[in-house]
N, C-alpha and C positions, 0 to 999 in steps of 0.2 A: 323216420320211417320205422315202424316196427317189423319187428322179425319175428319169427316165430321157429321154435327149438322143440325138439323132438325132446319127453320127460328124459329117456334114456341119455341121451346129449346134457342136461340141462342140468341129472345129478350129478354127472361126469366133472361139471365145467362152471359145479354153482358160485365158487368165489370171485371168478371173472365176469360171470351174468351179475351178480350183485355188484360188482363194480360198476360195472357199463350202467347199469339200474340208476346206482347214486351218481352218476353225470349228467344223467338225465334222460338217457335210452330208456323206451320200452317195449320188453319181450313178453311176446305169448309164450305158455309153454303146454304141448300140445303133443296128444298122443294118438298115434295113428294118423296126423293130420287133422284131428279137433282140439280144440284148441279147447282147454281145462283151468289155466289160470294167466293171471296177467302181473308181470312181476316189473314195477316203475319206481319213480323215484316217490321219495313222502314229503310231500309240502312243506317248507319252515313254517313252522308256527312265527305269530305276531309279536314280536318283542314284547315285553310284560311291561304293564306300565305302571310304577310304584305310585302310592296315593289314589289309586282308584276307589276305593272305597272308603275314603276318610270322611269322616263327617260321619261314616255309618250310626246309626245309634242302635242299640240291642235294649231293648225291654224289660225290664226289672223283673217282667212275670213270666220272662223264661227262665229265673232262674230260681223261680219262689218252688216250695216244696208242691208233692204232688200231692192231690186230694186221694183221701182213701179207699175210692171207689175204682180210680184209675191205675193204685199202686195195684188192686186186687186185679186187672186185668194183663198185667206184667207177669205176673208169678204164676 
């Protein structure tokens, strides 16, 4: 169930709302009774999976020098 926390309550009490947040509660926090932001928990990212991009091959002609017309657009 969400709750929702008056701003004033919510600077008062922000390390316990951030706890509650990273459990997985979600609070509105809301002033005068409208509700201004939404403070929840952040999804785990997807384990990283080593070798994903093996095999990649990179192109010889990303690393050849640049033509003179190109360098003149750099500078």
């Amino acid at each position: 169930m969400t709750q929702t926390v008056n701003i004033y309550d919510a600077k008062t009490q922000l390390s316990r709302l951030v706890d509650r947040a990273a459990a997985g509660e979600e609070i509105l926090i809301a002033r005068a009774g409208t509700p201004l932001a939404r403070l929840m928990p952040l999804s785990t990212p997807a384990p990283r999976t080593p070798g994903l991009l093996r095999g990649l091959a990179v192109p010889d002609a990303a690393f050849a020098p640049l033509d003179p017309d190109d360098v003149a657009l750099w500078e």
